[in-house]
N, C-alpha and C positions, 0 to 999 in steps of 0.2 A: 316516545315509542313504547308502547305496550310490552310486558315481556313475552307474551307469549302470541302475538300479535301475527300476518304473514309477512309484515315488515321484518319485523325479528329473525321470525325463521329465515326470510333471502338473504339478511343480513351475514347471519354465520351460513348458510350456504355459501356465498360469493368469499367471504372472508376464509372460509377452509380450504376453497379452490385453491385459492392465492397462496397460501399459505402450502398446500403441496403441489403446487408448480415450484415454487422457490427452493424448498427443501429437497426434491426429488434429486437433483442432479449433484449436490451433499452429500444423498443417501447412497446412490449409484455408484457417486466415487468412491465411497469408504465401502461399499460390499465386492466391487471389484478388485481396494488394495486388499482385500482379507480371501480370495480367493487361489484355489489349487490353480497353477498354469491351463491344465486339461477343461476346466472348468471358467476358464475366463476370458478366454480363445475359445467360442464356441457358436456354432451357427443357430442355439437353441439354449438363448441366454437365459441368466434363471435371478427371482426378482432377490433374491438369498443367497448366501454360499452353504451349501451342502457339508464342507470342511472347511475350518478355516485356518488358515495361517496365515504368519506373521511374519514369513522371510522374507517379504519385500520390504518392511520397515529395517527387520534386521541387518539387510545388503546394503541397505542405504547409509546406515549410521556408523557401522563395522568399516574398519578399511579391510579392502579387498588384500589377502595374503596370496594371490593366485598372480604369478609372472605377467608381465605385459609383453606382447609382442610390437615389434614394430616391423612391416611389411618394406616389400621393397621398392614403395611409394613416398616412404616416411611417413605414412599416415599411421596413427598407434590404435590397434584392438585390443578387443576383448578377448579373454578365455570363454568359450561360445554356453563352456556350464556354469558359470556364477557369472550373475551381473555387479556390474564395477561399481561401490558407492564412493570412488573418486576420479575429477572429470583430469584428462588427461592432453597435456600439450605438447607435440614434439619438437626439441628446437634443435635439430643436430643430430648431435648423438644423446643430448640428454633429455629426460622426458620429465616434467615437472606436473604436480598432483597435487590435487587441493578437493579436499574432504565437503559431503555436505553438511556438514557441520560448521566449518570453516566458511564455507557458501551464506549460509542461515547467519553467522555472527554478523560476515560484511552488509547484508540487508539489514538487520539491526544498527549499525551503526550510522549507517547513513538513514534511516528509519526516525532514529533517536535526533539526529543532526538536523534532518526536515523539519519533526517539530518544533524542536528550540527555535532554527531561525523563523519557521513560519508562524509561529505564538509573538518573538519580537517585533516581527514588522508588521503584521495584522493590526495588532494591538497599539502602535505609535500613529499608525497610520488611519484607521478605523475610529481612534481618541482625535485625532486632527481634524480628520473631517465632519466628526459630530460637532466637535466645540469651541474650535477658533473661525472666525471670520477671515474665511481665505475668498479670494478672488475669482468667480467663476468656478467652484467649487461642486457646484452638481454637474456639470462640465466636464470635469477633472476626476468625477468619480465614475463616470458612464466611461472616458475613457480608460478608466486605469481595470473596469472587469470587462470591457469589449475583448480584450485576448481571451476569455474564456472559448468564445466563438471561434477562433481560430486553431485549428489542427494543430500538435505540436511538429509531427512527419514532417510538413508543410517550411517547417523553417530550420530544417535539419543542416543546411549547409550554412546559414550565418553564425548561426549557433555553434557550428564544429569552431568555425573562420575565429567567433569572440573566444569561447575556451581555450584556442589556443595561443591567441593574441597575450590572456593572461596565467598562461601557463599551469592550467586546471586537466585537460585531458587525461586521458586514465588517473585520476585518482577519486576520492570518499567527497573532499569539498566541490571537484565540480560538478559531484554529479548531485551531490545537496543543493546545489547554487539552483541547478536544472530544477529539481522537485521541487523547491522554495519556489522558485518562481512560476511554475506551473498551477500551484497553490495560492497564489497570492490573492488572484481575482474572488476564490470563495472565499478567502480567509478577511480579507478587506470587506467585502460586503455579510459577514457574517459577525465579523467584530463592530462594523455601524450601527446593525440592529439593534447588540446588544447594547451597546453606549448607549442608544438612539431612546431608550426604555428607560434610562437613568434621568431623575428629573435632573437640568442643569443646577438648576439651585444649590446644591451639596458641594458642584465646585467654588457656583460661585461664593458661597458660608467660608469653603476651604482658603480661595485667597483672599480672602479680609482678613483671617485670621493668620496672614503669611506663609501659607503651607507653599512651596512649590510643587510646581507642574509632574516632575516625576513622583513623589511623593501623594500627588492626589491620585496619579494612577494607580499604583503600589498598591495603597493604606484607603481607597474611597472607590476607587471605579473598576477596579479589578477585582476584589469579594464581591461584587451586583454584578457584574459581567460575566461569573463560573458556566453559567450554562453555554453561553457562547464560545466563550475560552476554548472549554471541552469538546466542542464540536468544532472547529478549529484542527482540536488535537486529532481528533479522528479520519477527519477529511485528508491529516497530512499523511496522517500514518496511511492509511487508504493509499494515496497517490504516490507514495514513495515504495509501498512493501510491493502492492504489485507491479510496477513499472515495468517495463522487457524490452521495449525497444530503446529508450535514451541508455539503459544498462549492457545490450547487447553493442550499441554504438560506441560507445564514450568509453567502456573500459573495457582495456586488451589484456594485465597482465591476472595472467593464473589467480595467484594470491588476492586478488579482490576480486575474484565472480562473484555475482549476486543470486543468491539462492534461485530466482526461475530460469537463468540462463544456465546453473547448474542442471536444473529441472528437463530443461530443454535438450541439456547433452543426452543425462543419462537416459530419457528415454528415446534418442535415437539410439542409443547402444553404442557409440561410438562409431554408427555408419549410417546415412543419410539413407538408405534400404531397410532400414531395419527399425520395427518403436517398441519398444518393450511398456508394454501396457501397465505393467504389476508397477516396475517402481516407480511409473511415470502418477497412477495413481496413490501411489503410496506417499509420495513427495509431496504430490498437490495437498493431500491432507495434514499433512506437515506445515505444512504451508499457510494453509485455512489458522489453523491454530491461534498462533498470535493475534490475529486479525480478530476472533470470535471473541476471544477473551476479552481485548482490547475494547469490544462494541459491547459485551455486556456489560461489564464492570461501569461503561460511561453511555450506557442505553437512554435512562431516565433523563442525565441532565443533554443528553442530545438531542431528542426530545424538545426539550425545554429551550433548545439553543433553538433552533428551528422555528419556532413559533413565538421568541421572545420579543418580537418586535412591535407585538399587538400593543401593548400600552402605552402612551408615551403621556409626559407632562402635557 
């Protein structure tokens, strides 16, 4: 292709389109958490904010010093002039609060938990069916990513039925159990490709010379499998940070909300009538955050992960 060709030119025409479709709704969110109330509520939106502030970030991360009320429904509000940056449960007479702060760690944690398990079992499992002689084995790998194809909505009640059979419901592991395994199907077929691109020969050099099976993964197949790996890592983080409904399902108590079901509270305001726009976009970009960094920092070799599959012995 010529550079200055009208191949060329349609090329970055089509490629800038795309590129501010995807971005716009980013942009949107982040000018609307930096806008005045008067200004963001308004029938005569504007593509900028005219002023801008910062108090929706700052209500969000502050705990709220202003009284909670609790109505004679038991249901607990807000003071109607500062919005609450802590999501509130009534159980009684006492009222328990969990910061989004506190929201953000628990998705971190269970974030951090998806990948470790979803890097283990990809990687044993994706090393397996590249390189041992299993039985009906392309068989066995059609069926183990065919659940990708299926809803996870869809099997919400066995799912409740197994979690509780092994006493995981409300807490960090089952709901990592959930996001591991929802991962699996890309994490297995994105750990083959890359095995798949390693000539076999290196292993088989490795057991002549005695090395075992965990050790050749370790110290030979997993430095040439990075790009895959990484994309792995990304997919989990992806599938776990934003999740909302296995997190709205599976966990009840205050103390482990997950950051977008916090998200979800505050911007009803604490009443199903009511959405407060500022910190609902204020969170969401909060939110973005880790996620950006996460994909830039491991761009290139995801990237690479993606496409690793082209060579093989």
């Amino acid at each position: 292709m010529k550079k200055y060709s009208r191949d060329w030119y349609w090329y970055y025409v089509i490629n800038s389109v795309l590129v501010i479709l995807i971005l716009f709704p980013i942009y949107w969110t982040f000018i609307s958490s930096v806008k005045k109330p008067d200004e963001l509520i308004t029938s005569e939106p504007t593509f900028y904010p005219h002023t801008w502030t910062w108090q929706y970030y700052d209500r969000i991360w502050n705990y709220d010093t202003d009284s909670i009320r609790t109505n004679t429904w038991g249901e607990t509000s807000e003071d109607e002039e500062k919005e609450s940056s802590k999501i509130h449960k009534t159980t009684g007479s006492v009222t328990q609060t969990i910061g989004i702060d506190d929201a953000f760690t628990n998705s971190a944690i269970v974030s951090v938990g998806t990948i470790i398990f979803s890097i283990i079992v990809s990687t044993f499992a994706g090393y397996g069916l590249t390189f041992f002689k299993i039985p009906f084995k392309e068989v066995l790998f059609i069926l183990l990513i065919t659940p990708i194809l299926v809803p996870a909505i869809s099997l919400i009640i066995p799912i409740y039925k197994l979690l509780k059979g092994l006493g995981l419901t409300d807490s960090y592991l089952g709901l990592i159990f959930l996001h591991t395994t929802a991962m699996l199907p890309i994490g297995i077929f994105m750990m083959r490709n890359a095995f798949s691109s390693i000539p076999n020969s290196l292993r088989e050099v490795a057991l002549l010379e005695g090395t075992s099976e965990l050790k050749i993964i370790s110290n030979v197949m997993l430095p040439l499998a990075i790009p895959g790996l990484l994309t792995v890592m990304v997919f989990a983080m992806y599938t776990s940070w934003n999740d909302y409904v296995l997190a709205f399902l599976f966990i009840n108590s205050p103390e482990k909300t997950m950051l977008n079901i916090a998200l979800a509270k505050i911007a009803m305001g604490g009443s199903q009538f009511e959405m407060k726009w500022g910190s609902l976009t204020a969170g969401s970009m909060i939110s973005f955050i880790p996620i950006i960094i996460f994909y830039t920092l491991l761009q290139r070799y995801f990237v690479r992960g993606i496409t690793g599959s082209a060579v093989k012995e």
